[in-house]
Backbone as JSON Lines, residues from 0, in Angstrom:
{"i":0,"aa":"X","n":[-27.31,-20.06,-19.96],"ca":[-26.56,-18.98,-20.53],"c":[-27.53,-17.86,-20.89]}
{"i":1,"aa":"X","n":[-27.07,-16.47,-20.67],"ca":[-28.1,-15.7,-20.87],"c":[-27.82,-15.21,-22.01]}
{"i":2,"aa":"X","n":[-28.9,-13.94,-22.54],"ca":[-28.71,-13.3,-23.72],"c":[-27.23,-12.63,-24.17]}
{"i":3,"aa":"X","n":[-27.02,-12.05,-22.9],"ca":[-25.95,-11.24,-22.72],"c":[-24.64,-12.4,-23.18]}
{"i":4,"aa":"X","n":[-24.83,-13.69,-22.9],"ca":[-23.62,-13.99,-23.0],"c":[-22.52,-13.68,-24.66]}
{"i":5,"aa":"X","n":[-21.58,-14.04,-24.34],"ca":[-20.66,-13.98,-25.51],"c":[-19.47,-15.08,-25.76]}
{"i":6,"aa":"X","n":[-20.21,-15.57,-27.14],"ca":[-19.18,-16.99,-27.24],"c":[-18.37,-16.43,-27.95]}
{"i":7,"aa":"X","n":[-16.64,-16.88,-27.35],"ca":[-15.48,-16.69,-27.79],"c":[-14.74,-18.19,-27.61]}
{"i":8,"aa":"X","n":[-14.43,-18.57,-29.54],"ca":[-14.41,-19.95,-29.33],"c":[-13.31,-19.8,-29.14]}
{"i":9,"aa":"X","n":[-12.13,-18.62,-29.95],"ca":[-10.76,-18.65,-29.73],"c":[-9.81,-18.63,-28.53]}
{"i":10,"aa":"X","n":[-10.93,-18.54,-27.37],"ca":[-9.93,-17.91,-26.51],"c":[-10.77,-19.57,-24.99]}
{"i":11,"aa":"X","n":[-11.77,-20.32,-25.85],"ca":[-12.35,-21.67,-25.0],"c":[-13.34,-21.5,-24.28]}
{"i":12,"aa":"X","n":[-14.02,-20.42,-23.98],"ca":[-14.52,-20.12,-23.07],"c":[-15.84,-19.04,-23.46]}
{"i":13,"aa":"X","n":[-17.08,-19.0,-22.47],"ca":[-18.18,-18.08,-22.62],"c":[-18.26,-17.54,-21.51]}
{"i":14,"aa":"X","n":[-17.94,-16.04,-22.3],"ca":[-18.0,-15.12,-21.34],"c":[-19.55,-15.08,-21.09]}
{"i":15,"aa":"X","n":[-20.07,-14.72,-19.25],"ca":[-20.78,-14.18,-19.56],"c":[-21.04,-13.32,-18.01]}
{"i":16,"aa":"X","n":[-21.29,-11.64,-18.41],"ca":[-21.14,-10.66,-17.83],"c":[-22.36,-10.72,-16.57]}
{"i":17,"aa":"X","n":[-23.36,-11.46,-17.06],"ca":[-24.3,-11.52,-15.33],"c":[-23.89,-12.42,-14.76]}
{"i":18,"aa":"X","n":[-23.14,-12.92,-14.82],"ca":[-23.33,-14.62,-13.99],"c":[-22.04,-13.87,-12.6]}
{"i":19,"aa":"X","n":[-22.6,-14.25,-11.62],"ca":[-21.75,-13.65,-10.26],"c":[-20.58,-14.51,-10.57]}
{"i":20,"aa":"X","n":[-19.42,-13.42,-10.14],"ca":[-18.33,-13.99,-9.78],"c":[-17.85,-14.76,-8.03]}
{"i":21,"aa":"X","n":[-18.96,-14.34,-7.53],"ca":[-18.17,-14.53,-6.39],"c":[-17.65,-13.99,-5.55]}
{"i":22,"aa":"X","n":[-17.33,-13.95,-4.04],"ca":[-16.56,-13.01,-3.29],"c":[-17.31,-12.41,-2.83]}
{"i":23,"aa":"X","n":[-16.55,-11.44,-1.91],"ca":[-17.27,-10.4,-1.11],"c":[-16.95,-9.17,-2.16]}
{"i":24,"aa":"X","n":[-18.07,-8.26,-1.53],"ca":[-18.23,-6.8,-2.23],"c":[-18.39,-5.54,-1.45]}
{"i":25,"aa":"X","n":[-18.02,-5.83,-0.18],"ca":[-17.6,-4.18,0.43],"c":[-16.19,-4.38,1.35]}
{"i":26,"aa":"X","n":[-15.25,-3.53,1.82],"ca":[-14.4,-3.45,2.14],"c":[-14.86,-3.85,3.58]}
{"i":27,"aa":"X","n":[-15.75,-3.56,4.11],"ca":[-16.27,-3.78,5.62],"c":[-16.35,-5.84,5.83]}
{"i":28,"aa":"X","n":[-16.17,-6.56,4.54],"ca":[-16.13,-7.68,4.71],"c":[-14.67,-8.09,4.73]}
{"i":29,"aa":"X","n":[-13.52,-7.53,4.67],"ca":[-12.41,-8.39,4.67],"c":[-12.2,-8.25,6.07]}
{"i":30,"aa":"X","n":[-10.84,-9.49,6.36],"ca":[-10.57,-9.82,7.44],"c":[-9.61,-8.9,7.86]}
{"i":31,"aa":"X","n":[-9.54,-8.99,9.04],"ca":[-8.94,-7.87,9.78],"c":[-7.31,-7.88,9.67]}
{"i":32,"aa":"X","n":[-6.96,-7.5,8.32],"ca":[-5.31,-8.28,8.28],"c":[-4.86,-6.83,7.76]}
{"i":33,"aa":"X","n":[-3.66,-6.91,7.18],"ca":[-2.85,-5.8,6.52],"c":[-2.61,-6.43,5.03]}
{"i":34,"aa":"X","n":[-2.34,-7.02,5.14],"ca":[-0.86,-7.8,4.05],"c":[-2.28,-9.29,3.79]}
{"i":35,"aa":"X","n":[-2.66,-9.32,2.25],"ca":[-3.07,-10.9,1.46],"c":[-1.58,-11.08,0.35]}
{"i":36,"aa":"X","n":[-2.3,-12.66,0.56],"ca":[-1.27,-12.99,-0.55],"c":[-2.42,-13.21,-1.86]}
{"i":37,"aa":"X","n":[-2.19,-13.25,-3.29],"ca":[-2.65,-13.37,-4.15],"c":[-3.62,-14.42,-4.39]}
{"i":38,"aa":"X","n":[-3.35,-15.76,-3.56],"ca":[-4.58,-16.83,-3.34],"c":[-5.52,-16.15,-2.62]}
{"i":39,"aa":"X","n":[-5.14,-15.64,-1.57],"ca":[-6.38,-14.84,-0.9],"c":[-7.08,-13.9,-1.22]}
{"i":40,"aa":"X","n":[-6.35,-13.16,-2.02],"ca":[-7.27,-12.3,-2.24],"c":[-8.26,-12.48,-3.39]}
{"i":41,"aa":"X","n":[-7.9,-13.66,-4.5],"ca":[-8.53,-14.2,-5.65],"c":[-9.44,-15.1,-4.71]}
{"i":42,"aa":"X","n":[-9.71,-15.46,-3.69],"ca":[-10.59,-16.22,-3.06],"c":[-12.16,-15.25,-2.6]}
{"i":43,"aa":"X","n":[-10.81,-14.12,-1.91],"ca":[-11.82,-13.21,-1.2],"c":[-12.93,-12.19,-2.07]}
{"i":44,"aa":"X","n":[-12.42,-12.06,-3.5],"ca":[-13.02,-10.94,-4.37],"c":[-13.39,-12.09,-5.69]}
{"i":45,"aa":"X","n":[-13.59,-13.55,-5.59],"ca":[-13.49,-14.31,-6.29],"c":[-13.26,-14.09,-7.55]}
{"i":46,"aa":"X","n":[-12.02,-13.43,-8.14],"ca":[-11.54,-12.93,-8.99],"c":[-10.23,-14.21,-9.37]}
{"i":47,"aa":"X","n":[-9.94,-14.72,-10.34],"ca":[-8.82,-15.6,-10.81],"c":[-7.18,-15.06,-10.73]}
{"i":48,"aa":"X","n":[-6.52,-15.9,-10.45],"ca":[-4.96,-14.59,-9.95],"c":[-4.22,-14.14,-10.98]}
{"i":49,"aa":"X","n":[-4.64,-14.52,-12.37],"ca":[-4.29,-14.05,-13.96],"c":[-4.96,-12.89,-14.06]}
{"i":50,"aa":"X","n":[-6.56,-12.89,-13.27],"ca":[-7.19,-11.21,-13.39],"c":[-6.39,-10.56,-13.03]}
{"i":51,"aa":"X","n":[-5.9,-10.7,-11.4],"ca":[-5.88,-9.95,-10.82],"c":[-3.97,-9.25,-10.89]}
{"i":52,"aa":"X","n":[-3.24,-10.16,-11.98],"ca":[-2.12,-9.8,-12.42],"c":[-2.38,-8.88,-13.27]}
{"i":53,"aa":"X","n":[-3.06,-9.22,-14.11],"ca":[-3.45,-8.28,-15.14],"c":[-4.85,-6.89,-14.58]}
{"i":54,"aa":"X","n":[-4.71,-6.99,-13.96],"ca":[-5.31,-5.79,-13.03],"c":[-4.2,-4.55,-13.02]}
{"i":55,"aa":"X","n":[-3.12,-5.38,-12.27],"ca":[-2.02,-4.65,-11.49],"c":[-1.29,-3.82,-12.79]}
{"i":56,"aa":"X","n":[-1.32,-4.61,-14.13],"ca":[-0.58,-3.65,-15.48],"c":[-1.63,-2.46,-16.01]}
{"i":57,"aa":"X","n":[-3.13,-2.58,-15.73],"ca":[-4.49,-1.59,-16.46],"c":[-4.34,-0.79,-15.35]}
{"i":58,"aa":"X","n":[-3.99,-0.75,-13.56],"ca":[-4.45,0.04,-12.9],"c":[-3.55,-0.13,-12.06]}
{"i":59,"aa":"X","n":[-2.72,1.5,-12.27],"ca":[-1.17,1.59,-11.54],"c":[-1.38,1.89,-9.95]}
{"i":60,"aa":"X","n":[-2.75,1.75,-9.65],"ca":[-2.83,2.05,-8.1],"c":[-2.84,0.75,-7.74]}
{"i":61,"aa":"X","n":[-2.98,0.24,-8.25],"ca":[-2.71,-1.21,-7.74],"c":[-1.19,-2.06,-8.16]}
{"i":62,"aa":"X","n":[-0.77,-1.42,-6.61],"ca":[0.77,-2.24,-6.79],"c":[1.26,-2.64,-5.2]}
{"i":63,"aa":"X","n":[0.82,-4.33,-5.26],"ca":[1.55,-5.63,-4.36],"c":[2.73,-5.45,-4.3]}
{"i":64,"aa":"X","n":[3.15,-5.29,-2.97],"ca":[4.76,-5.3,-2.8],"c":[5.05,-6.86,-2.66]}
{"i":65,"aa":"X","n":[6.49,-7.25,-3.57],"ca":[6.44,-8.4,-4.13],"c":[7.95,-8.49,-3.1]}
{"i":66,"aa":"X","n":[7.55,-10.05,-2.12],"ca":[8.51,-10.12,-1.18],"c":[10.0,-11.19,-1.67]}
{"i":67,"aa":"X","n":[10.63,-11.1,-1.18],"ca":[11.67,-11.85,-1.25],"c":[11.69,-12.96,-2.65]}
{"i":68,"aa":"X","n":[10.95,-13.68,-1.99],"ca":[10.52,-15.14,-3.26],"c":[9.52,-14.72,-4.39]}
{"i":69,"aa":"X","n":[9.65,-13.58,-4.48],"ca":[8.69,-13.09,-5.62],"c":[7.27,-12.75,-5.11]}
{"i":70,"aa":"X","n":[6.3,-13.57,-3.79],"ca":[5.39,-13.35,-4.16],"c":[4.55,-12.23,-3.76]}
{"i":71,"aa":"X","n":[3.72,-11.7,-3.98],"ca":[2.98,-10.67,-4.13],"c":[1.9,-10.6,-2.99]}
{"i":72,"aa":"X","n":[2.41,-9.76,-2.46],"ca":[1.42,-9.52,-0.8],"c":[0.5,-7.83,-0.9]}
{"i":73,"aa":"X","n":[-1.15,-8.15,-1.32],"ca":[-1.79,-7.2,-1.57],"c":[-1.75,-6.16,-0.03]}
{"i":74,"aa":"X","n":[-2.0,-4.72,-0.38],"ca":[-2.04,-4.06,1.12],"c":[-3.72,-4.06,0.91]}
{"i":75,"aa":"X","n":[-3.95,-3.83,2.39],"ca":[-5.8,-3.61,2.9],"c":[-6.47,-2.91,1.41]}
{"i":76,"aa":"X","n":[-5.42,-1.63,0.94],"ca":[-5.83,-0.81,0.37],"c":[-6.07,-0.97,-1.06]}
{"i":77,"aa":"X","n":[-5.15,-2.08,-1.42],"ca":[-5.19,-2.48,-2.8],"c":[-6.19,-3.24,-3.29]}
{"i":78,"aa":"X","n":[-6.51,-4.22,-1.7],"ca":[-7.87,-5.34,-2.12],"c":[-8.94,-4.31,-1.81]}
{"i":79,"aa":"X","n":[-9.32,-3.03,-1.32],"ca":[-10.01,-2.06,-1.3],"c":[-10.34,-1.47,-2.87]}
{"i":80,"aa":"X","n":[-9.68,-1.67,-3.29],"ca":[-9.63,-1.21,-4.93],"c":[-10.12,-1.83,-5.65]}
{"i":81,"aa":"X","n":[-9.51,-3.25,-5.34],"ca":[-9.99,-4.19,-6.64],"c":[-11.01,-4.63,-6.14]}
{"i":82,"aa":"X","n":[-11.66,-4.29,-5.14],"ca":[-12.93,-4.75,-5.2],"c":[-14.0,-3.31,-5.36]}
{"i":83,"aa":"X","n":[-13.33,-2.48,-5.38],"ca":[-13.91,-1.18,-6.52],"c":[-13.94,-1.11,-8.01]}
{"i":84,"aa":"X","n":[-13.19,-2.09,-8.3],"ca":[-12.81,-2.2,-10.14],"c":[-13.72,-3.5,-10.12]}
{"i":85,"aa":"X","n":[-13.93,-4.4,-9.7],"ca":[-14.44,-5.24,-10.17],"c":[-15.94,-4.75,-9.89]}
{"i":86,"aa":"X","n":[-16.27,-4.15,-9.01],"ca":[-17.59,-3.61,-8.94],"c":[-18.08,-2.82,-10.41]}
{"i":87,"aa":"X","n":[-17.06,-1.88,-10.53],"ca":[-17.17,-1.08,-11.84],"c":[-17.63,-1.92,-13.39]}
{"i":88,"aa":"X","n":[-16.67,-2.71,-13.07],"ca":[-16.39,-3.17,-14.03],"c":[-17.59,-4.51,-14.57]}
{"i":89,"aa":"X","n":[-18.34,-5.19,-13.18],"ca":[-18.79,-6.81,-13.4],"c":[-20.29,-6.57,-13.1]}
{"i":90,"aa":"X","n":[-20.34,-5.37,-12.11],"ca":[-22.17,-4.43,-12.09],"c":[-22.34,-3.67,-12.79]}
{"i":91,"aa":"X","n":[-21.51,-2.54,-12.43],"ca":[-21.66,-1.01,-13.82],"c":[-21.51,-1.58,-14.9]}
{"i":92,"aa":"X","n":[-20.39,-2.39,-15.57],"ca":[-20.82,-2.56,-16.85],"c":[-19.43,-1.33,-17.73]}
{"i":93,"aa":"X","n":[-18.42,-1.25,-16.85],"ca":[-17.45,-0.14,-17.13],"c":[-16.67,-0.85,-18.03]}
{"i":94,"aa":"X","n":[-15.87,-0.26,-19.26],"ca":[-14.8,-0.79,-19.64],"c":[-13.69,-0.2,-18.54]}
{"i":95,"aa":"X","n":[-12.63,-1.5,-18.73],"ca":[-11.37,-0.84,-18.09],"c":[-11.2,0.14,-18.75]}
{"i":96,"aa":"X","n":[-11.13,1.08,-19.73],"ca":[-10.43,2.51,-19.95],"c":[-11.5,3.09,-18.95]}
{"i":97,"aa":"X","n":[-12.63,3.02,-19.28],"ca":[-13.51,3.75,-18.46],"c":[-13.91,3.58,-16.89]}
{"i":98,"aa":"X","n":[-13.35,2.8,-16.5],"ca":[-12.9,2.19,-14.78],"c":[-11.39,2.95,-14.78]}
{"i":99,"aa":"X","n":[-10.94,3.11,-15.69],"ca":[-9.56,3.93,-15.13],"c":[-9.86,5.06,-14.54]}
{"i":100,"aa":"X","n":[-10.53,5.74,-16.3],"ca":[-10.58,7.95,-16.17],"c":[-11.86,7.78,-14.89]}
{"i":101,"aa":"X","n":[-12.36,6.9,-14.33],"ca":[-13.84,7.01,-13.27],"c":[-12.65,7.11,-11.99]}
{"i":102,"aa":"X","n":[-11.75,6.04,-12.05],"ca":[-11.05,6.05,-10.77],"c":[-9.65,7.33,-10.49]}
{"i":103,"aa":"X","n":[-9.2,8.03,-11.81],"ca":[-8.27,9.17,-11.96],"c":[-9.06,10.42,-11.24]}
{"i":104,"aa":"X","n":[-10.46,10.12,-11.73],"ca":[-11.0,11.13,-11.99],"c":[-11.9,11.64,-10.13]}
{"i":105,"aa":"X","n":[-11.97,10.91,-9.39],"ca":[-12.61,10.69,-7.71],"c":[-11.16,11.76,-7.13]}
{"i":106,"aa":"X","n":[-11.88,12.56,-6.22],"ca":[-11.3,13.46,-5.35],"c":[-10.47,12.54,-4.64]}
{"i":107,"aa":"X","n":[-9.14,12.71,-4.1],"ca":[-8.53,12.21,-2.82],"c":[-8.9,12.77,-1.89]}
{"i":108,"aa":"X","n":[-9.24,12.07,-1.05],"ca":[-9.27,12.02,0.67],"c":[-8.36,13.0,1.16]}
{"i":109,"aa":"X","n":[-8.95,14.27,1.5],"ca":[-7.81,14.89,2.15],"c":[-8.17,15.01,3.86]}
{"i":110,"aa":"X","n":[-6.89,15.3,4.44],"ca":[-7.03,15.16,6.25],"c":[-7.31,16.48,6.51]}
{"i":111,"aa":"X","n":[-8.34,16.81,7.14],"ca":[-8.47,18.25,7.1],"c":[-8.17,18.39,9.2]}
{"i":112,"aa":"X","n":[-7.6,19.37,9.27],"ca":[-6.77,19.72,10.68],"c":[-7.67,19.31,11.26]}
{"i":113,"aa":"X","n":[-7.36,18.66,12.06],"ca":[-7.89,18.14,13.8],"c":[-8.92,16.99,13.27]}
{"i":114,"aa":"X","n":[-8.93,16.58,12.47],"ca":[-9.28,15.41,11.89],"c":[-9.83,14.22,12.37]}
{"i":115,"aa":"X","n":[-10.42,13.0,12.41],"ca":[-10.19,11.92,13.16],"c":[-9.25,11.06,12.11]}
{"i":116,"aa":"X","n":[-8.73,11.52,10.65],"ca":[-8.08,11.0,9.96],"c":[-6.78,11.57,10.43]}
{"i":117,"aa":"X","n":[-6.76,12.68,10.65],"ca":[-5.32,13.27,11.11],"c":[-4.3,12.62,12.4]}
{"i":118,"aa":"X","n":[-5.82,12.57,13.13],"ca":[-5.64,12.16,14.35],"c":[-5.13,10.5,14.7]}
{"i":119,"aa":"X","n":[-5.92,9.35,13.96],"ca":[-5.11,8.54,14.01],"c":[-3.45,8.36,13.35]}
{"i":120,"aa":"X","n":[-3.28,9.26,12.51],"ca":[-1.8,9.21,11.97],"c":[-1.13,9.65,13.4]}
{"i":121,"aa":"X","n":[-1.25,10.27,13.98],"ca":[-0.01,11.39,14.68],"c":[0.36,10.27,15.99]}
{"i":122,"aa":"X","n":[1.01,9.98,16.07],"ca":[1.84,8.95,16.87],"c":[1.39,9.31,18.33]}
{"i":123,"aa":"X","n":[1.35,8.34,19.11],"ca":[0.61,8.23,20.14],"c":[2.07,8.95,21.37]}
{"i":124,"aa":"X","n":[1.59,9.69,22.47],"ca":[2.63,10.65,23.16],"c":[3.07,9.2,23.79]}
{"i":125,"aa":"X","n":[4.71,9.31,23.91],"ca":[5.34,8.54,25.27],"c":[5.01,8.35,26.15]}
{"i":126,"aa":"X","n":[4.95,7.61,26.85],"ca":[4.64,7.09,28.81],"c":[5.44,8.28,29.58]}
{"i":127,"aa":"X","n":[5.3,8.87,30.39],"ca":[6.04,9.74,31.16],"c":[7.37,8.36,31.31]}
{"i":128,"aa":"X","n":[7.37,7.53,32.17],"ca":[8.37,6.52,32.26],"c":[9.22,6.45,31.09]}
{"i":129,"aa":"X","n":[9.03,6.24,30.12],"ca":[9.29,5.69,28.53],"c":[10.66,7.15,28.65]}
{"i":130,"aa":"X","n":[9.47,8.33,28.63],"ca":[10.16,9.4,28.16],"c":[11.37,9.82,28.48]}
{"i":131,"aa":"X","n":[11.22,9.2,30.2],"ca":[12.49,9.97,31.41],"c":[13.74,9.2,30.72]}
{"i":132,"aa":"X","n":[13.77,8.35,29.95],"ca":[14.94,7.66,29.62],"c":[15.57,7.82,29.06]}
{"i":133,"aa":"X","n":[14.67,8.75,27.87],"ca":[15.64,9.68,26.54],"c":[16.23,11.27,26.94]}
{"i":134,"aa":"X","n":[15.91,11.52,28.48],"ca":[15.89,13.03,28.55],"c":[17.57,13.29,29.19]}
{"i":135,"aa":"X","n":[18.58,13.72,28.59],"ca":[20.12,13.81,28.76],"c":[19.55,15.6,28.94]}
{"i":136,"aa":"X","n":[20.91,15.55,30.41],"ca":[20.23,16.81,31.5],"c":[21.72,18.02,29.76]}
{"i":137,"aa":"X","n":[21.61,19.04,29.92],"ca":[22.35,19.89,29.09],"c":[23.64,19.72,29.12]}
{"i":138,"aa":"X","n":[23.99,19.69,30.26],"ca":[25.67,19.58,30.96],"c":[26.19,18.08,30.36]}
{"i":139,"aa":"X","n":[25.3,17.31,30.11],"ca":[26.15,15.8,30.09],"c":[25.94,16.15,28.52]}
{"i":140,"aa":"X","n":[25.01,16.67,27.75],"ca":[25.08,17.0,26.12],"c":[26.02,17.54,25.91]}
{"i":141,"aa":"X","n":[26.55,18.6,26.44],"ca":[27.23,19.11,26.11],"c":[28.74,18.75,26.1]}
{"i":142,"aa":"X","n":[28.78,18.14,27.31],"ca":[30.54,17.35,27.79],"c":[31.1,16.38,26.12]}
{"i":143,"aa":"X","n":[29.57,15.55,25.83],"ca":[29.38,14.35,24.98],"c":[29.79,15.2,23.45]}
{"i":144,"aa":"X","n":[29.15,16.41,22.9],"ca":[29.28,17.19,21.72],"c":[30.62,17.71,22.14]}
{"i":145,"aa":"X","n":[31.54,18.02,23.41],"ca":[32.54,18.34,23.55],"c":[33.59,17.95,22.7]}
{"i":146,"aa":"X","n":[33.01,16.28,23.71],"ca":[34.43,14.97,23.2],"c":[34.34,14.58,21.82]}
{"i":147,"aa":"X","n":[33.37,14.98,21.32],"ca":[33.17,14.14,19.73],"c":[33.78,15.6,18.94]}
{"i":148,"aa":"X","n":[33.46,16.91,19.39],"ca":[34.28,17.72,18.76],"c":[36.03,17.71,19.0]}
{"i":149,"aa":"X","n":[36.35,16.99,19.47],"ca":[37.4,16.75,19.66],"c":[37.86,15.92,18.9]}
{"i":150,"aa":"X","n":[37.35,14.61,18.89],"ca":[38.1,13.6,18.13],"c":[37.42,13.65,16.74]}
{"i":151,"aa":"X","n":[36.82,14.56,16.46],"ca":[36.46,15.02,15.16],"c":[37.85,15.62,14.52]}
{"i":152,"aa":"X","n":[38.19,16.54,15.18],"ca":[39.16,17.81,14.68],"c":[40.79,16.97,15.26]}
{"i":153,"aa":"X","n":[40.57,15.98,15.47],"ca":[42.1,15.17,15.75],"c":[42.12,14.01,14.37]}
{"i":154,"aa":"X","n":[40.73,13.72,14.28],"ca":[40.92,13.15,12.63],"c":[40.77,13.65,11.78]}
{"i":155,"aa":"X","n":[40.35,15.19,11.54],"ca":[40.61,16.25,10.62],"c":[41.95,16.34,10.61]}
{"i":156,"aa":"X","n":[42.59,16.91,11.44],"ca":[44.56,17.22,11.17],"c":[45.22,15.88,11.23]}
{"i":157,"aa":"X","n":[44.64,14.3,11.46],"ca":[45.56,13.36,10.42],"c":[45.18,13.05,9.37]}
{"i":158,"aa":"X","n":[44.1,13.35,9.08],"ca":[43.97,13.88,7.06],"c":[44.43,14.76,6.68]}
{"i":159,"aa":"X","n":[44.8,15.77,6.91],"ca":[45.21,17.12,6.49],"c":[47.16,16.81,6.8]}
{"i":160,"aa":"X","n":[47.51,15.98,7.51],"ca":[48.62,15.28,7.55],"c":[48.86,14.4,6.32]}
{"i":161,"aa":"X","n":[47.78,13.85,6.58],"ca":[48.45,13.01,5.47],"c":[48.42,13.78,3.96]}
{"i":162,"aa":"X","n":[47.58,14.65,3.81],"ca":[47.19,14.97,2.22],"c":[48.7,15.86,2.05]}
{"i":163,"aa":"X","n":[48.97,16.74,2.91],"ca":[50.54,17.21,2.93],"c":[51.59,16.93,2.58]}
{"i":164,"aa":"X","n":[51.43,15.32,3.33],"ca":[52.9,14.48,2.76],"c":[53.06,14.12,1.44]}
C-alpha cells in the first residue's frame, strides 16, 4: 500500500489512487465493433460496472442506449470517453467536477468543407444500375399525380357530403 493510499473503513475498502486499474488506454485499442455491452466495456477500460453506472449520472455525454431488456449497449464513442475520464481522473489526478468543466470546456470537432470528416459522412453515389430503377420518365409521373389527384378530390366531396347531411 502506498503513501497515497486512503483507508475508508466505512465504505470496506482502501482506496488507493496509484495502483493500475487495468484495461486499455487509447481508443486505437478497442475492437473494431460499434455497440459494447457493459461487461465489456468494464473489462475493456477495467473499470467496475457500478463505476461505470455512476459515470453515466456525473457525465451527461455519456449515455448507453438501453435496449429492450434494459441492458445498456455503450456506442464506440462513449467507451471513447470513458476512457478519457478515467484517464483524467486515475493519471491526472482530476476530481469529477473538474473532469467535467475540462471535458465542457474542449472545442468540438468541427467538419470543415471538403473535409475527410465531411467526406466520410456524405453517402456514397448509387451504381448507375441501382439508379436506373428509381428514374420514372415525366409522362408516367405525371399520369400517377393525375390519378391520385383524382381520388383525392372524390374523397374530399364524400366528406364534404357527409359533413352536409
Amino acid at each position: 500500500m502506498s503513501e497515497n493510499s486512503e483507508l475508508r473503513p466505512e465504505l470496506g475498502f482502501v482506496f488507493d489512487p496509484t495502483e493500475d486499474v487495468g484495461g486499455i488506454t487509447t481508443p486505437e485499442q478497442l475492437p473494431a465493433k460499434l455497440y459494447f455491452r457493459i461487461g465489456e466495456v468494464s473489462q475493456l477500460t477495467g473499470l467496475k460496472a457500478h463505476v461505470l453506472r455512476y459515470w453515466e449520472s456525473e457525465f451527461p455525454a455519456i449515455a448507453p442506449k438501453k435496449m429492450g431488456s434494459n441492458h445498456r449497449m455503450y456506442r464506440r464513442k462513449d467507451v471513447e470517453l470513458i476512457l478519457e475520464i478515467k484517464h483524467l481522473l486515475y493519471e491526472k489526478r482530476y476530481t469529477i467536477e473538474g473532469a467535467r468543466k475540462h471535458l465542457e470546456s474542449k472545442p468540438k470537432p468541427m467538419a470543415v468543407k471538403g473535409s475527410k470528416a465531411q467526406a466520410a459522412k456524405a453517402p456514397a453515389p448509387m451504381p448507375k444500375v441501382q439508379a436506373g430503377l428509381f428514374v420514372v420518365s415525366s409522362d408516367v409521373a405525371e399520369r400517377v399525380h393525375a390519378g391520385q389527384r383524382a381520388r383525392w378530390r372524390a374523397e374530399l366531396q364524400e366528406i364534404l357530403k357527409l359533413l352536409n347531411s
